[in-house]
mmCIF file of the N, C-alpha and C atoms, coordinates in Angstrom:
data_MODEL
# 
_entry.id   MODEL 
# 
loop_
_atom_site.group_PDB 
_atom_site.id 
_atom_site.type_symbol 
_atom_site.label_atom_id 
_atom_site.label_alt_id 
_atom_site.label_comp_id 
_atom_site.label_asym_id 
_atom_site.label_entity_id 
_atom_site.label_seq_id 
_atom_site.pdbx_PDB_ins_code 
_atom_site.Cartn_x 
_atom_site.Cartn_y 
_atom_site.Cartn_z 
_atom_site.occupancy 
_atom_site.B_iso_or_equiv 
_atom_site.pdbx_formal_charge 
_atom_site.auth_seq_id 
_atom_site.auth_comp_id 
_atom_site.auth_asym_id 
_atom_site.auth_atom_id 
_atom_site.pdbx_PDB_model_num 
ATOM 1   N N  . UNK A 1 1  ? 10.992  24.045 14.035 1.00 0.00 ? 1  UNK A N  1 
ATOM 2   C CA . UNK A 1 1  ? 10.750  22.931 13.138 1.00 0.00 ? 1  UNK A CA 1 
ATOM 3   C C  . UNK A 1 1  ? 11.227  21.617 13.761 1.00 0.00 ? 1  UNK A C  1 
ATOM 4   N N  . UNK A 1 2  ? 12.318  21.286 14.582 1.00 0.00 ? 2  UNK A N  1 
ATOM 5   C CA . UNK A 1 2  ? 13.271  20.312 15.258 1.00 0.00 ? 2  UNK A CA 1 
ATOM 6   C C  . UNK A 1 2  ? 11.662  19.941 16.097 1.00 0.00 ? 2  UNK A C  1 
ATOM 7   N N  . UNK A 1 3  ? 10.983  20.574 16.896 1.00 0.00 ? 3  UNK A N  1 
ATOM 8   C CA . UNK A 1 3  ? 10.062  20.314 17.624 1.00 0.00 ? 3  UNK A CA 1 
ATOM 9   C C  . UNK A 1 3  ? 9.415   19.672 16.827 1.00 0.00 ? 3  UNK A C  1 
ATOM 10  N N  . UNK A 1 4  ? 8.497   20.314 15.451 1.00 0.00 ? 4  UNK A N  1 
ATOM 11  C CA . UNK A 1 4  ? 7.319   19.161 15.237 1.00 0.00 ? 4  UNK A CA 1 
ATOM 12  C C  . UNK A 1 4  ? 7.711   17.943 14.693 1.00 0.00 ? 4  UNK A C  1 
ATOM 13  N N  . UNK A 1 5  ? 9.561   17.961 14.042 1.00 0.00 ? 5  UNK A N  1 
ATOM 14  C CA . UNK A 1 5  ? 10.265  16.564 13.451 1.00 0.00 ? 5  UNK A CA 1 
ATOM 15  C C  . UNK A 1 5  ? 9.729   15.574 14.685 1.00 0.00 ? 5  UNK A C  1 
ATOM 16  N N  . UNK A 1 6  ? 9.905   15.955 15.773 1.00 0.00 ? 6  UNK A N  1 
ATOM 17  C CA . UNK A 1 6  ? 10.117  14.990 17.361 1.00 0.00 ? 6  UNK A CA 1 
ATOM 18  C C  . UNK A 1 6  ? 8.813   14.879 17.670 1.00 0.00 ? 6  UNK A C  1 
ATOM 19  N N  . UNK A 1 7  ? 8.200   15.551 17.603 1.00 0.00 ? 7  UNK A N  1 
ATOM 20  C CA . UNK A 1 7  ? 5.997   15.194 17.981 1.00 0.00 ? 7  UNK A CA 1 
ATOM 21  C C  . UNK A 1 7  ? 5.617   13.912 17.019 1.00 0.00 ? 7  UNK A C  1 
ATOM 22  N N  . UNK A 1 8  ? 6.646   14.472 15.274 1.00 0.00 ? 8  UNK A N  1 
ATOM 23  C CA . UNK A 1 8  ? 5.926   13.181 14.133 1.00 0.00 ? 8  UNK A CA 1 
ATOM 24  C C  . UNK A 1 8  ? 6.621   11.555 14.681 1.00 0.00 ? 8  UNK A C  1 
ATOM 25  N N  . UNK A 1 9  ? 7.722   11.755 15.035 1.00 0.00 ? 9  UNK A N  1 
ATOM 26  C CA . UNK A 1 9  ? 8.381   10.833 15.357 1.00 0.00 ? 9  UNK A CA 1 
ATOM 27  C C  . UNK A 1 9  ? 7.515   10.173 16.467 1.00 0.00 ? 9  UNK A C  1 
ATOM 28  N N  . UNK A 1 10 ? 7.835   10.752 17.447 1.00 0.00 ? 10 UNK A N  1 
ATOM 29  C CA . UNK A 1 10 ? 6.526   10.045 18.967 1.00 0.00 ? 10 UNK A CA 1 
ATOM 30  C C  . UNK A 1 10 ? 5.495   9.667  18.240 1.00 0.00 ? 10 UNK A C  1 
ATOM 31  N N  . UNK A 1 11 ? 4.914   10.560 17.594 1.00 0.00 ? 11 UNK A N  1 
ATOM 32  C CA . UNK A 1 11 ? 3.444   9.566  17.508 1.00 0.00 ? 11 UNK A CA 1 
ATOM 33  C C  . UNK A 1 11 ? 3.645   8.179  16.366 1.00 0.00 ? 11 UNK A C  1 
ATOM 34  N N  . UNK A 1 12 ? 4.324   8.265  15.277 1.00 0.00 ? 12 UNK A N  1 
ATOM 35  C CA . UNK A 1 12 ? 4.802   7.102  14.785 1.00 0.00 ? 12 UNK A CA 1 
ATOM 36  C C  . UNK A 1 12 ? 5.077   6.622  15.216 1.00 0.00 ? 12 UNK A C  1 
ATOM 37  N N  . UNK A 1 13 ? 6.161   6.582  16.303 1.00 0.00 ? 13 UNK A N  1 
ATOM 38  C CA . UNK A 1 13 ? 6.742   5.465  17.391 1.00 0.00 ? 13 UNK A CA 1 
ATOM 39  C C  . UNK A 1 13 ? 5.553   4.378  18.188 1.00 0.00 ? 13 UNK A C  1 
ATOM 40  N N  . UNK A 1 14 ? 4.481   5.526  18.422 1.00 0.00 ? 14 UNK A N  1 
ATOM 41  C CA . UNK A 1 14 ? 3.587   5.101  19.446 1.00 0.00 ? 14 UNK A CA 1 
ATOM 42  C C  . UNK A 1 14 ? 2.539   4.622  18.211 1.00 0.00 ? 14 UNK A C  1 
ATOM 43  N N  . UNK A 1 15 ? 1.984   4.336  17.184 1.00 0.00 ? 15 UNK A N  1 
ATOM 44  C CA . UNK A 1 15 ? 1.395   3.787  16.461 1.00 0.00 ? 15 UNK A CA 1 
ATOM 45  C C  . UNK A 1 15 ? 2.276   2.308  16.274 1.00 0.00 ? 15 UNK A C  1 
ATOM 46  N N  . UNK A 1 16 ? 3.311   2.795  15.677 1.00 0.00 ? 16 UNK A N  1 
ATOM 47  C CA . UNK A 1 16 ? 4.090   1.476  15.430 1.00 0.00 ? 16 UNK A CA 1 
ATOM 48  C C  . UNK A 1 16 ? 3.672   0.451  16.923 1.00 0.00 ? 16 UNK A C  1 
ATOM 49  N N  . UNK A 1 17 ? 3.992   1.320  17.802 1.00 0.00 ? 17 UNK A N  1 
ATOM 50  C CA . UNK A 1 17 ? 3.900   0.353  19.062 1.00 0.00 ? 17 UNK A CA 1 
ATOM 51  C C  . UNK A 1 17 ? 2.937   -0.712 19.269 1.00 0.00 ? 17 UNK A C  1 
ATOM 52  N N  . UNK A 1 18 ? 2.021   0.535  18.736 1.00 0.00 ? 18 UNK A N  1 
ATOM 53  C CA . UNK A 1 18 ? -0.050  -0.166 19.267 1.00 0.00 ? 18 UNK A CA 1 
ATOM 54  C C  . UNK A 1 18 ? -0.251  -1.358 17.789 1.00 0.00 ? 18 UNK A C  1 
ATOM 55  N N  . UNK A 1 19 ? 0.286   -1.495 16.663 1.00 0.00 ? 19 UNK A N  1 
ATOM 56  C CA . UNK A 1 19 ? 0.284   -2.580 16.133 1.00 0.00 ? 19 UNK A CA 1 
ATOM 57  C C  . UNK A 1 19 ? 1.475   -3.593 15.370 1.00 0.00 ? 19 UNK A C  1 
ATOM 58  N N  . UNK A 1 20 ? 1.744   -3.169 17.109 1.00 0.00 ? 20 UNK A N  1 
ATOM 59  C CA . UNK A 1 20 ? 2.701   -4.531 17.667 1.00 0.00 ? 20 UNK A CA 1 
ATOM 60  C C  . UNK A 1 20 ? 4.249   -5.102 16.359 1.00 0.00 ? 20 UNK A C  1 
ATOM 61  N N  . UNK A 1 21 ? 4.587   -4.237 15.774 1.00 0.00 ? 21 UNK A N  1 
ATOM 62  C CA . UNK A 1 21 ? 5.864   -4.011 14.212 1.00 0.00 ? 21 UNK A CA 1 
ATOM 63  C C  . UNK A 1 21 ? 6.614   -4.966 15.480 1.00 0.00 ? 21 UNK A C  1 
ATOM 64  N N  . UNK A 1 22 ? 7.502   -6.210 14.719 1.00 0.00 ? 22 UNK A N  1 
ATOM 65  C CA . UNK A 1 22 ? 8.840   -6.580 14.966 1.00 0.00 ? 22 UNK A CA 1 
ATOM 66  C C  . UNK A 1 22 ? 9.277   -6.045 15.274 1.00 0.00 ? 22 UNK A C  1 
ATOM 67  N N  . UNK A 1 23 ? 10.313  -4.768 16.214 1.00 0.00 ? 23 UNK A N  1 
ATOM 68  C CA . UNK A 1 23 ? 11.053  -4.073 16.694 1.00 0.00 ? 23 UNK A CA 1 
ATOM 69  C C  . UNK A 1 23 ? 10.432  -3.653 18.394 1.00 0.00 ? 23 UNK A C  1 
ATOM 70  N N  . UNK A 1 24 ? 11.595  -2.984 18.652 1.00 0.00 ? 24 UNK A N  1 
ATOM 71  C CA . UNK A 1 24 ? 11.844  -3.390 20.524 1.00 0.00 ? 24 UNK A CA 1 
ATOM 72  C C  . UNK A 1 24 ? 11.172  -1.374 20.073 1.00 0.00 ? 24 UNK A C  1 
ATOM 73  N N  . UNK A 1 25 ? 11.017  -0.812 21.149 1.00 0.00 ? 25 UNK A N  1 
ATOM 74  C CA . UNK A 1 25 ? 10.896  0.516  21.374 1.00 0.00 ? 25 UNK A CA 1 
ATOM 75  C C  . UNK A 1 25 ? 12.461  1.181  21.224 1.00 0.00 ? 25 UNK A C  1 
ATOM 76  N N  . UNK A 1 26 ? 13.958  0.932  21.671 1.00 0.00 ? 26 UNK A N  1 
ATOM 77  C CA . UNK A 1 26 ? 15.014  0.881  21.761 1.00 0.00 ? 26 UNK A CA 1 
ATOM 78  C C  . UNK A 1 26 ? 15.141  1.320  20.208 1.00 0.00 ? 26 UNK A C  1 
ATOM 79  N N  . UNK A 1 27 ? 14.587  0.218  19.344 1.00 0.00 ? 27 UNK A N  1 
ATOM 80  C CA . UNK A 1 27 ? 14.770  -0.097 17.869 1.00 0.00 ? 27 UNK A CA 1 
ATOM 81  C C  . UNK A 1 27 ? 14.501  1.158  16.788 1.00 0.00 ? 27 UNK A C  1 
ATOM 82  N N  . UNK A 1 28 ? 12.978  1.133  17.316 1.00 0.00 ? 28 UNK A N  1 
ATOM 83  C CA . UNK A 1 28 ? 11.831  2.269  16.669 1.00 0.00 ? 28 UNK A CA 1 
ATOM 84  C C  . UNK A 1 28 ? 12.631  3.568  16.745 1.00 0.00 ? 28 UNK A C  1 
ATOM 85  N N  . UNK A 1 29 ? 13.486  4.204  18.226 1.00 0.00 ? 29 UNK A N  1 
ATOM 86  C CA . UNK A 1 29 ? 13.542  5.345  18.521 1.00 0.00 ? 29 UNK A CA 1 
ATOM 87  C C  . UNK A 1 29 ? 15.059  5.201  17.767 1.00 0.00 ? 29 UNK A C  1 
ATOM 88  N N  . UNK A 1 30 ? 15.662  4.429  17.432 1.00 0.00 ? 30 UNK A N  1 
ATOM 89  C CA . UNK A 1 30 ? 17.043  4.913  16.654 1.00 0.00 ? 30 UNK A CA 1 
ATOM 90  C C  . UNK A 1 30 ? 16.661  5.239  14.776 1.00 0.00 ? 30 UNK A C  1 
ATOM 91  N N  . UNK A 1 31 ? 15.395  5.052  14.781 1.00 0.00 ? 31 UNK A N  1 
ATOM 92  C CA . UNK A 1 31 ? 15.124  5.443  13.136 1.00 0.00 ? 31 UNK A CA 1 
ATOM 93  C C  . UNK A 1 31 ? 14.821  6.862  13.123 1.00 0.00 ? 31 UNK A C  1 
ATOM 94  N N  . UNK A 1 32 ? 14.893  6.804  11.780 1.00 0.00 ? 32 UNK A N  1 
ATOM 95  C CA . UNK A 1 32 ? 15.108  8.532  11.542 1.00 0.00 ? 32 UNK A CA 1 
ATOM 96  C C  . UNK A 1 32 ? 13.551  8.613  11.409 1.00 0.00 ? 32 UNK A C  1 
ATOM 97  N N  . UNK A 1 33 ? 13.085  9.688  10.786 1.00 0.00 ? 33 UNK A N  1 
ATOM 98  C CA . UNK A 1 33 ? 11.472  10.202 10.650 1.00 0.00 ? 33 UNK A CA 1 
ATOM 99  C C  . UNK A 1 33 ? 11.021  9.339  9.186  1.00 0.00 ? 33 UNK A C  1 
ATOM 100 N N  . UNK A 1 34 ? 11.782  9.648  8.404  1.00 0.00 ? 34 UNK A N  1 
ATOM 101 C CA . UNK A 1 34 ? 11.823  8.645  7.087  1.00 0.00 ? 34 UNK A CA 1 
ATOM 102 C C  . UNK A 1 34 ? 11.292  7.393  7.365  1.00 0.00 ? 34 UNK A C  1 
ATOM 103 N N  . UNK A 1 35 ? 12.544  6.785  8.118  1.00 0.00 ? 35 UNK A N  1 
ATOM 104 C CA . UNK A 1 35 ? 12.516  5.245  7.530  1.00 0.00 ? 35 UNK A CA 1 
ATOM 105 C C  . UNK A 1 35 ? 11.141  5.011  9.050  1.00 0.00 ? 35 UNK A C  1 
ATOM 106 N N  . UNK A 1 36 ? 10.768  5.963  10.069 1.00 0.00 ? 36 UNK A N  1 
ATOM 107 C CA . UNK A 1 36 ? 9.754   5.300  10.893 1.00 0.00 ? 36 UNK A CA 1 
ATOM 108 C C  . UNK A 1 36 ? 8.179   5.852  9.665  1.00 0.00 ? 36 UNK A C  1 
ATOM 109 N N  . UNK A 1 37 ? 8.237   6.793  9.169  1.00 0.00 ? 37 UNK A N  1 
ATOM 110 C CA . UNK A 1 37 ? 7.382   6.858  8.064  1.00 0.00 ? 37 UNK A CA 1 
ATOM 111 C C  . UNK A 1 37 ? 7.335   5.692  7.015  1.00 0.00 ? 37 UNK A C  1 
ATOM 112 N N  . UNK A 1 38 ? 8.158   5.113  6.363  1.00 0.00 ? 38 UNK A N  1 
ATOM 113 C CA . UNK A 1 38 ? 8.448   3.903  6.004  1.00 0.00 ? 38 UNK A CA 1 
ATOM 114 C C  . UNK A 1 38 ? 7.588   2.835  6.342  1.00 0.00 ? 38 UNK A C  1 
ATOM 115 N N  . UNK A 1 39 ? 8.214   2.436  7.812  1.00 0.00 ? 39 UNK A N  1 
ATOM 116 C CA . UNK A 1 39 ? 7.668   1.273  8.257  1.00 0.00 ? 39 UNK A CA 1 
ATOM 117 C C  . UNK A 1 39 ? 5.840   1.224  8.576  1.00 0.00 ? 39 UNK A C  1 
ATOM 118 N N  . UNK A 1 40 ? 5.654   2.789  9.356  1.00 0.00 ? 40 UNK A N  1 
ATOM 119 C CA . UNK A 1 40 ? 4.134   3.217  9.255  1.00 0.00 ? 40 UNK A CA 1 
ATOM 120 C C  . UNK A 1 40 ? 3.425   2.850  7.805  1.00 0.00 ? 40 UNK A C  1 
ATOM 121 N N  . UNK A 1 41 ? 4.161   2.834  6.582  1.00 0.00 ? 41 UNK A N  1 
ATOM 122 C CA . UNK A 1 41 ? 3.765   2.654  5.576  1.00 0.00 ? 41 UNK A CA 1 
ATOM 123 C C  . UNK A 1 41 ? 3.414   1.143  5.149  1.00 0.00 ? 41 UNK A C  1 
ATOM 124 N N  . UNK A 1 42 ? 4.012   0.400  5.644  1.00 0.00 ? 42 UNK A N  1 
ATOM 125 C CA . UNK A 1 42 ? 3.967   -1.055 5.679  1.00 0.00 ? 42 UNK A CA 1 
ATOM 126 C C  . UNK A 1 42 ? 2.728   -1.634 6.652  1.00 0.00 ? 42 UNK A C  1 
ATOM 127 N N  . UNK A 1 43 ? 2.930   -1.046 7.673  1.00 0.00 ? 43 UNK A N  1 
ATOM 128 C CA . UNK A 1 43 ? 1.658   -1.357 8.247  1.00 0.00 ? 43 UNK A CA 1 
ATOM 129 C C  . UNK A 1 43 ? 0.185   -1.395 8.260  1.00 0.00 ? 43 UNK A C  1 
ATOM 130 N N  . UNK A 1 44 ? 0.185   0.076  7.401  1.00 0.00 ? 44 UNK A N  1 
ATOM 131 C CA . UNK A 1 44 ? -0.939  0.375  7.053  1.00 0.00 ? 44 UNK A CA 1 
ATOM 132 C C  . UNK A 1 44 ? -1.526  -0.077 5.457  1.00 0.00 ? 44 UNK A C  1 
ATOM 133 N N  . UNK A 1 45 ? -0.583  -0.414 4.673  1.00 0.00 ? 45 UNK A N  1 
ATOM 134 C CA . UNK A 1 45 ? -0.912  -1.575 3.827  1.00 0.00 ? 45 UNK A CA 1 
ATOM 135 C C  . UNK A 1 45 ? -0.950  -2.891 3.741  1.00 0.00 ? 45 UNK A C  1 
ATOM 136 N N  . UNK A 1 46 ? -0.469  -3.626 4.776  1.00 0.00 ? 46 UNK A N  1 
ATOM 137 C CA . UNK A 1 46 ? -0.865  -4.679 5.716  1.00 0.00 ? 46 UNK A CA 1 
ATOM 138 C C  . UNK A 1 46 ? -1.971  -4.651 6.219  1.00 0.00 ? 46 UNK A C  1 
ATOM 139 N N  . UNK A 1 47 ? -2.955  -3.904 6.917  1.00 0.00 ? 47 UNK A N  1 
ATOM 140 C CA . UNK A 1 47 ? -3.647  -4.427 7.342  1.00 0.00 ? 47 UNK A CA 1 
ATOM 141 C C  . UNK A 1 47 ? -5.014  -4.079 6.711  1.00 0.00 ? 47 UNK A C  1 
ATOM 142 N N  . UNK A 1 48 ? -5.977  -4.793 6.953  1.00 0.00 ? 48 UNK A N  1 
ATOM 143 C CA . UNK A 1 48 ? -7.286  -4.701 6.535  1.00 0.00 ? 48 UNK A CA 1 
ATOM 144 C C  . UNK A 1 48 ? -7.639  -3.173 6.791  1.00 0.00 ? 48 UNK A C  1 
ATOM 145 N N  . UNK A 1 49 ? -8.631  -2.176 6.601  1.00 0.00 ? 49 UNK A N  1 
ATOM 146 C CA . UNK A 1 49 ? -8.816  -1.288 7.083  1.00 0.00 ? 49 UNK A CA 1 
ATOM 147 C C  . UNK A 1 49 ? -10.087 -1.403 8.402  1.00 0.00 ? 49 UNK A C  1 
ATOM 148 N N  . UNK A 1 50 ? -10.603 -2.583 8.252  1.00 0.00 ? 50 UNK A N  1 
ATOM 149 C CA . UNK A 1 50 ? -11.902 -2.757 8.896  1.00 0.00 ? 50 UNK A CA 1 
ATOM 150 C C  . UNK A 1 50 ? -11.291 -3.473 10.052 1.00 0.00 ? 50 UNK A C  1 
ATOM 151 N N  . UNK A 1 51 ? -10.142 -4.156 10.298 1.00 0.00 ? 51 UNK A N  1 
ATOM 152 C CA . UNK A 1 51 ? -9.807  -4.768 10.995 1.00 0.00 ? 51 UNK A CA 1 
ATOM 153 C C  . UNK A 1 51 ? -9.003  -4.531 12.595 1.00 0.00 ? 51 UNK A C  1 
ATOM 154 N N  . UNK A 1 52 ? -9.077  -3.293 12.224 1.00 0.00 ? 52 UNK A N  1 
ATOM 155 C CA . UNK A 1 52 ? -8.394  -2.863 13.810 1.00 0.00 ? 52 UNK A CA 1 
ATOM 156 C C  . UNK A 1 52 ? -9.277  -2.290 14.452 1.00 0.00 ? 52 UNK A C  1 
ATOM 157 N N  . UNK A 1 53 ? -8.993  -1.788 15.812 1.00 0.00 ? 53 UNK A N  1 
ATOM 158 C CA . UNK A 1 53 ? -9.675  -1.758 17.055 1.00 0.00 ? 53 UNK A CA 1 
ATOM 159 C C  . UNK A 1 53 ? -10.424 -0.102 16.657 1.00 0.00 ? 53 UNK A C  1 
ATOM 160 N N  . UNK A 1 54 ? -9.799  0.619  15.905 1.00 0.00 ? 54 UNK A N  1 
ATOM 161 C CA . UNK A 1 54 ? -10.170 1.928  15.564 1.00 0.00 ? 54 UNK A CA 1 
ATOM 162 C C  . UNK A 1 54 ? -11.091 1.621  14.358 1.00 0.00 ? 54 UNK A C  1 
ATOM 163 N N  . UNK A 1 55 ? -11.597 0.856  13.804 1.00 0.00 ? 55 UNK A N  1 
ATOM 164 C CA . UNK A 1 55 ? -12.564 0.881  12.572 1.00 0.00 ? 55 UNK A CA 1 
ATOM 165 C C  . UNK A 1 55 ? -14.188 1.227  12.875 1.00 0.00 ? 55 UNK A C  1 
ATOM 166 N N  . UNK A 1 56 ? -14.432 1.365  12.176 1.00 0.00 ? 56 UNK A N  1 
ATOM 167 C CA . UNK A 1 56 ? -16.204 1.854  12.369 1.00 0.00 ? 56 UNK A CA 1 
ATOM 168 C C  . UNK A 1 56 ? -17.134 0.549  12.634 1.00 0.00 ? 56 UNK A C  1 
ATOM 169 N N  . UNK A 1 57 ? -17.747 0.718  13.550 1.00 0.00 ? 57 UNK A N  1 
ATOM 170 C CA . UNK A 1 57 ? -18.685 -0.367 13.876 1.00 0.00 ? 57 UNK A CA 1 
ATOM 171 C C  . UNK A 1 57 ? -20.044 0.141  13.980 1.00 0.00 ? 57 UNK A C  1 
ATOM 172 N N  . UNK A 1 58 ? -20.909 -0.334 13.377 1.00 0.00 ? 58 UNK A N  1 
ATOM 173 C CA . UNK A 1 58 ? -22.271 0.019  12.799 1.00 0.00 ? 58 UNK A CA 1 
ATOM 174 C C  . UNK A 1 58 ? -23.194 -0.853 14.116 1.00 0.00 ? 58 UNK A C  1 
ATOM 175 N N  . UNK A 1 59 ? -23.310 -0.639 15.158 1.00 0.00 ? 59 UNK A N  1 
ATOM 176 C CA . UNK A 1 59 ? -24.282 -1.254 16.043 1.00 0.00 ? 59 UNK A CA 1 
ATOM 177 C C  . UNK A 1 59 ? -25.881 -0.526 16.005 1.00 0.00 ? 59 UNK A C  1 
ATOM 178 N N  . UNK A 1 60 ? -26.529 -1.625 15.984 1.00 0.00 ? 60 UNK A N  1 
ATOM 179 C CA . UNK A 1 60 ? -28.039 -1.097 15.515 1.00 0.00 ? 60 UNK A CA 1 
ATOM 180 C C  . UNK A 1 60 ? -28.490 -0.777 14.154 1.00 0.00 ? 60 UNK A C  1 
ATOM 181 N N  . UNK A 1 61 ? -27.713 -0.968 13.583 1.00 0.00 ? 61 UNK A N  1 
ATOM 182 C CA . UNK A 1 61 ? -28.460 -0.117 12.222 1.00 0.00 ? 61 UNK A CA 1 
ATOM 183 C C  . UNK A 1 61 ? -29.434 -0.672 11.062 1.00 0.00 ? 61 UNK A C  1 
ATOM 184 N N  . UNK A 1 62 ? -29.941 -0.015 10.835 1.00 0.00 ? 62 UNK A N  1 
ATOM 185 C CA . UNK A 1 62 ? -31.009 -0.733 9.592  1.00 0.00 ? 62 UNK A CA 1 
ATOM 186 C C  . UNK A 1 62 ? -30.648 -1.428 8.736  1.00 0.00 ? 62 UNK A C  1 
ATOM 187 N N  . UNK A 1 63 ? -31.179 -2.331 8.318  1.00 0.00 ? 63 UNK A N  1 
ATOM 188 C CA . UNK A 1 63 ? -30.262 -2.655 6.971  1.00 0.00 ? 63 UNK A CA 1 
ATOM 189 C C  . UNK A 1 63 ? -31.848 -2.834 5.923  1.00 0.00 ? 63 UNK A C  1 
ATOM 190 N N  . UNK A 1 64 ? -31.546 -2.075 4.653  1.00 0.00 ? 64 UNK A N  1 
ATOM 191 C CA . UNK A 1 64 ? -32.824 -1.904 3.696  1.00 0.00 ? 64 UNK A CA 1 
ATOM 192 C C  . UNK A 1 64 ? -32.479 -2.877 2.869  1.00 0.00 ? 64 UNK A C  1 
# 
């Protein structure tokens, strides 16, 4: 279980990273799984959903 606590953590860490949260990497890795779940939580109600680099982009399509 200690293993997948540390996989959720990395990849939160590394999300937090990719949209750029106030905090150093140093910062991110002294939070617990909680409070980096937390902050993931802030982010993702911050931002638009259409607005990041991962959103769906409709090239070509019909419009009726």
């Amino acid at each position: 279980m200690r293993k997948g606590v540390e996989e959720r953590r990395k990849a939160l860490i590394y999300k937090l990273m990719i949209h750029t949260v106030n905090k150093s990497v140093e910062q991110l890795m002294k939070l617990t799984l909680k409070e980096l779940e937390t902050e993931y939580k802030k982010v993702q109600n911050d931002c638009h959903p259409h607005s990041d680099a991962g959103s769906i982009h409709c090239i070509n399509a019909k419009r009726h």
